[in-house]
N, C-alpha and C positions, 0 to 999 in steps of 0.2 A: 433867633434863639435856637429855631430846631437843627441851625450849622452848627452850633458849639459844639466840640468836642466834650465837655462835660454832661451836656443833656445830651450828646447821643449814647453815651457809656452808661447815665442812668439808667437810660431806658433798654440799652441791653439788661444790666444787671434786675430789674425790676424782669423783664421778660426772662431771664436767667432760671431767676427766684419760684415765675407764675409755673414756670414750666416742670420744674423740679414740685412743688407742690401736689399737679396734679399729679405726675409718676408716681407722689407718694400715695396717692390715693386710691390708684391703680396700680399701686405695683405687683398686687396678686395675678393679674396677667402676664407680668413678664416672669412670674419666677420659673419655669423651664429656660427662660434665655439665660437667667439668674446660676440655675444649676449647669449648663451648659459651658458658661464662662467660669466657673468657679473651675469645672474639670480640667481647663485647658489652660487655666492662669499660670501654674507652677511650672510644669513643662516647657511654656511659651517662653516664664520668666527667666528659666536657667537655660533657656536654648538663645533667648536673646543675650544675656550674659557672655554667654559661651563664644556668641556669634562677634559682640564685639571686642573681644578678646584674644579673638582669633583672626578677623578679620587682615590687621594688619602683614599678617605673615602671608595666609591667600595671594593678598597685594602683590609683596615680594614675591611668592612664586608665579606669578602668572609675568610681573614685569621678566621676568627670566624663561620666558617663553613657553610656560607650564600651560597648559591645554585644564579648562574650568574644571575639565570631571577628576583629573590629576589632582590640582592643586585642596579640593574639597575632598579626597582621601588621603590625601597626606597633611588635609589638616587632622581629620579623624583618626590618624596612625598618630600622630603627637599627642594628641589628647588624650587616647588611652597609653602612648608611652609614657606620658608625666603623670597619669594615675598609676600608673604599675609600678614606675618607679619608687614613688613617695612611699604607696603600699608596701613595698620591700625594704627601703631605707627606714622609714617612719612606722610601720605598721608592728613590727613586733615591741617597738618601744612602746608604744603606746598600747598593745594588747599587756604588756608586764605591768605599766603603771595603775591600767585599769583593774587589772589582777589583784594588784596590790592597795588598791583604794577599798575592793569589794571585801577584802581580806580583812583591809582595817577597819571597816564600814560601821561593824555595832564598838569598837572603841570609840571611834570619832563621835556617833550619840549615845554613848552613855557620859565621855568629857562633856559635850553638849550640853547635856542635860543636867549634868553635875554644875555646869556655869550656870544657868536658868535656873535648877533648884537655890543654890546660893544666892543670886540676885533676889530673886522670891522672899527667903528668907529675911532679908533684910530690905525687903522693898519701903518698910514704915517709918525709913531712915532716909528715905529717897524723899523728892520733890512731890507732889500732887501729881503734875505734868506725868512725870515721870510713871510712878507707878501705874496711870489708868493705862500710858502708852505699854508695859510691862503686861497688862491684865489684859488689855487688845491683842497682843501678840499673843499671846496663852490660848486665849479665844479661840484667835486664826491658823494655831498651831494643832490646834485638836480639830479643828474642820474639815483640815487636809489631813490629817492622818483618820479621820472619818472617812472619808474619802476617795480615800486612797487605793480600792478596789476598785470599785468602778472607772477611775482615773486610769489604770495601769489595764482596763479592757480599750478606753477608749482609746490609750497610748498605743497599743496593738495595733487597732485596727486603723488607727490615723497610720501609721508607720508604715503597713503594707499597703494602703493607698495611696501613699509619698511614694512608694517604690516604683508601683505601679504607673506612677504619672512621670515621674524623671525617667522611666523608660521611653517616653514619647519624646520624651527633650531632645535625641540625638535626628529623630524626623524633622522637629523644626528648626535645628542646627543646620541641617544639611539644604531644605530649602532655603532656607535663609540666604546662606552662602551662594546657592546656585542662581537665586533670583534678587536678589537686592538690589540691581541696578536698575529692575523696571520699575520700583514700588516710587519714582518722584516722575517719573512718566509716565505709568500710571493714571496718577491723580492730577496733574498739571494738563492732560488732553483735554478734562473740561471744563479750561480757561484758555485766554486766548489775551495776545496781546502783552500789555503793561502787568494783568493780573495773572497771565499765566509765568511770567519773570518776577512776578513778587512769589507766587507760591513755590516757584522753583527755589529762589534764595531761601526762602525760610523753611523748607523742608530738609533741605544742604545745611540752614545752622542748627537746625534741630538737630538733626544726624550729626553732627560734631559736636555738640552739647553734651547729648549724652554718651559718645564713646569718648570723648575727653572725660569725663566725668567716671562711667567704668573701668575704664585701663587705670587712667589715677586713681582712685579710691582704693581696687585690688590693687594695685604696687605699691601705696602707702602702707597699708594693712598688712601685706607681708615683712615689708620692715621692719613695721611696728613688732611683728610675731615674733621674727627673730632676734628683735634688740629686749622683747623681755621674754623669750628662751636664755637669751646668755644673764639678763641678769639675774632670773629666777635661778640658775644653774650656778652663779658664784656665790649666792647667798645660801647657799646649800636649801633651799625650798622643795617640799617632796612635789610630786605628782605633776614639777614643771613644763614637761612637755604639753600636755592635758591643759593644763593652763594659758600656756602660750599659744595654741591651737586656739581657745575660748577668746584669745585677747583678738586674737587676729581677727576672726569670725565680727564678733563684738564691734570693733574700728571700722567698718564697713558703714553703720551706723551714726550718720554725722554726728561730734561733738559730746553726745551723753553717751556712744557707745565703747568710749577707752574709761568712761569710769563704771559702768556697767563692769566692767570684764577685772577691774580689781578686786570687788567683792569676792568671789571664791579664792581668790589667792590671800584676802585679810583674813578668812575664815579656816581657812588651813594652818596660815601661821600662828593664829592664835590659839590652833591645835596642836599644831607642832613645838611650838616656842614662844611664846608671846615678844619675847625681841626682837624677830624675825618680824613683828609689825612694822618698825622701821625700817626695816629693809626691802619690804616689800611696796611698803610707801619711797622711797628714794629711787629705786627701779622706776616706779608705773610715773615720779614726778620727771625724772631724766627721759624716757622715753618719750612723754609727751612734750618734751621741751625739744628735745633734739626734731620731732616729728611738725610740732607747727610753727617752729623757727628754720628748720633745716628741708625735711622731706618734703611736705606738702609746699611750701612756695615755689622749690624746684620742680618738682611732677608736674602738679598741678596748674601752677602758677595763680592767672589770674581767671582762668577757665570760667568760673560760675561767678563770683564778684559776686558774692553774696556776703551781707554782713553777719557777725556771731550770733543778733541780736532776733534778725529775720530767719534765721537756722533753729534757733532753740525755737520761737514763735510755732513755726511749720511744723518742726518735730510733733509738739505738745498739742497744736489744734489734728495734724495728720493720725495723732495715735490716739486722740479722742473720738475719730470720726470712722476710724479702719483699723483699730489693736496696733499690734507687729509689722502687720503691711504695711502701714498709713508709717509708722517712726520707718522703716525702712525705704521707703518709693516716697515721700511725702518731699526731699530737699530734690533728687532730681525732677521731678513731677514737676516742682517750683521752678528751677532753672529752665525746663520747658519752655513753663507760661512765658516765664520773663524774657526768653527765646524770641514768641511769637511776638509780645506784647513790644519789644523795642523796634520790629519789623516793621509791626505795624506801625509806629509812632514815625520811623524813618521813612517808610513810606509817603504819608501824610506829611512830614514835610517837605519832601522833595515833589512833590504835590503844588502845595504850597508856596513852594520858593520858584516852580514853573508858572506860575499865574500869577506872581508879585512880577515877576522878569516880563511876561508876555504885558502885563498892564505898563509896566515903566517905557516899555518901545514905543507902544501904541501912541 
């Protein structure tokens, strides 16, 4: 019984389990590691982004006989040309819109509030359901505008220590770049054998896992951004670039992040024109249609083979266990495991089907 593959998995995951336990009981030891990796998380994450985003161009220039320390400044010369760029194309539009949102800022709530006083009003006409869900919202309305100083200190100083930290991103952009080829040699020198060719393949699909999964994801995303820029922009909708920026952002986020990213645009229309809800709904449903019938099969393909059903799963236990991080890092994190875990399964049988073979000769 102790060969089976199901009782040796138990009794990893039971040891898994014992081990996580005790950390928890202990975990006031590690928290200096705790703050340590927190400072280097964001940096790491946008320099890793970065890195395999860029990665492929590096490739090309080095196949073109570019010399390592070339090819990783003129990735860093593109990088800051297509921020400079955007900033010049993009940037004043988007300082006008923002202008003009801050402008109309106390019309936008006091209509607000003028649709919430109305509701209110006539809440004893409403369902039960309804109104207590009305009186919660009221509630949670006033708590964050309670709030809402101390929020707008903490927003501050989160802000300049985001600044602070994606200053480091371009150090580990550029190691990255410069060393990436040792990090599966590295770690494969202590194994030897069958297990040093197992670790090497699955550190090889790992590293395709997730830059197939990066470069797809951003190149969906920006489609997405630009098919509802234009159709935010025929519908006559205000503040659409602002929005279309949010959508793209937003879609990065497997599956619940293209409907995240229509809320502020229902919320405008329904400031701006309440008919424009239609239209903002026809937009965000042709996008998403064109994008998981059209873009994402192409891009992507079949990359991660993960079903809708195991994505929302992940999402919803990832953002119970980690906030924002866990919905964000929780669907590749998963293609990972299931990375490793199909390795290892191919492994074990190719295992397997060498000792079926060697007993059939015998």
């Amino acid at each position: 019984m102790t060969k089976k593959l199901w009782f040796q998995a138990g009794v990893g995951i039971l040891l898994a389990l014992l081990i996580i336990h005790f950390f928890i009981d202990i975990k006031g030891l590690f928290s200096p590691i705790g703050i340590i990796l927190r400072a280097i998380f964001l940096p790491l994450l946008v320099g890793g982004v970065l890195f395999y985003l860029t990665e492929p161009v590096q490739r090309y220039l080095e196949k073109r006989n570019f010399p390592r320390w070339a090819s990783i400044l003129s990735v860093l010369v593109l990088i800051v040309g297509v921020f400079w760029g955007l900033s010049a194309m993009v940037g004043p539009m988007i300082t006008k819109q923002v202008n003009s949102f801050t402008d109309n800022l106390p019309q936008i709530i006091e209509e607000a509030q003028d649709t919430v006083s109305y509701v209110l009003d006539r809440r004893d006409e409403l369902p039960e359901f309804l109104e207590n869900a009305i009186e919660d919202a009221r509630d949670r309305v006033n708590e964050i505008a309670l709030g809402i100083g101390g929020g707008m200190v903490n927003f501050i100083t989160g802000f300049f220590q985001t600044i602070f930290m994606l200053v480091l991103a371009p150090f580990f952009l550029v190691y990255m770049l410069k060393d990436h080829e040792r990090f599966t040699p590295f770690v494969s020198q202590f194994f030897s054998g069958k297990k040093k060719a197992f670790v090497i393949n699955t550190l090889e699909d790992v590293n395709r896992t997730i830059s197939n999964y990066v470069q797809g994801q951003m190149l969906v995303s920006i489609c997405v951004g630009i098919m509802l820029l234009i159709g935010y922009l025929i519908i006559g909708l205000e503040y659409a670039l602002i929005l279309a920026i949010f959508g793209l952002f937003m879609n990065l986020i497997p599956f619940i992040g293209p409907w995240i990213s229509v809320i502020p645009a229902l919320l405008i229309a329904l400031i701006q024109d309440p008919k424009l809800l239609i239209g903002v709904g026809i937009v965000m449903l042709v996008a998403q249609q064109i994008e998981s019938n059209f873009i994402t099969p192409n891009i992507m393909g079949k990359t991660l083979d993960i079903h809708p059903l195991t994505v929302i799963t992940v999402i919803l236990a990832a953002g119970n266990l980690a906030g924002f991080v866990g919905v964000l890092l929780g669907v590749p994190l998963y293609a990972v495991g299931k990375t490793i875990v199909k390795n290892i399964y191919e492994a074990r049988e190719k295992i397997r089907e060498a000792a079926t073979s060697d007993v059939a000769e015998e």
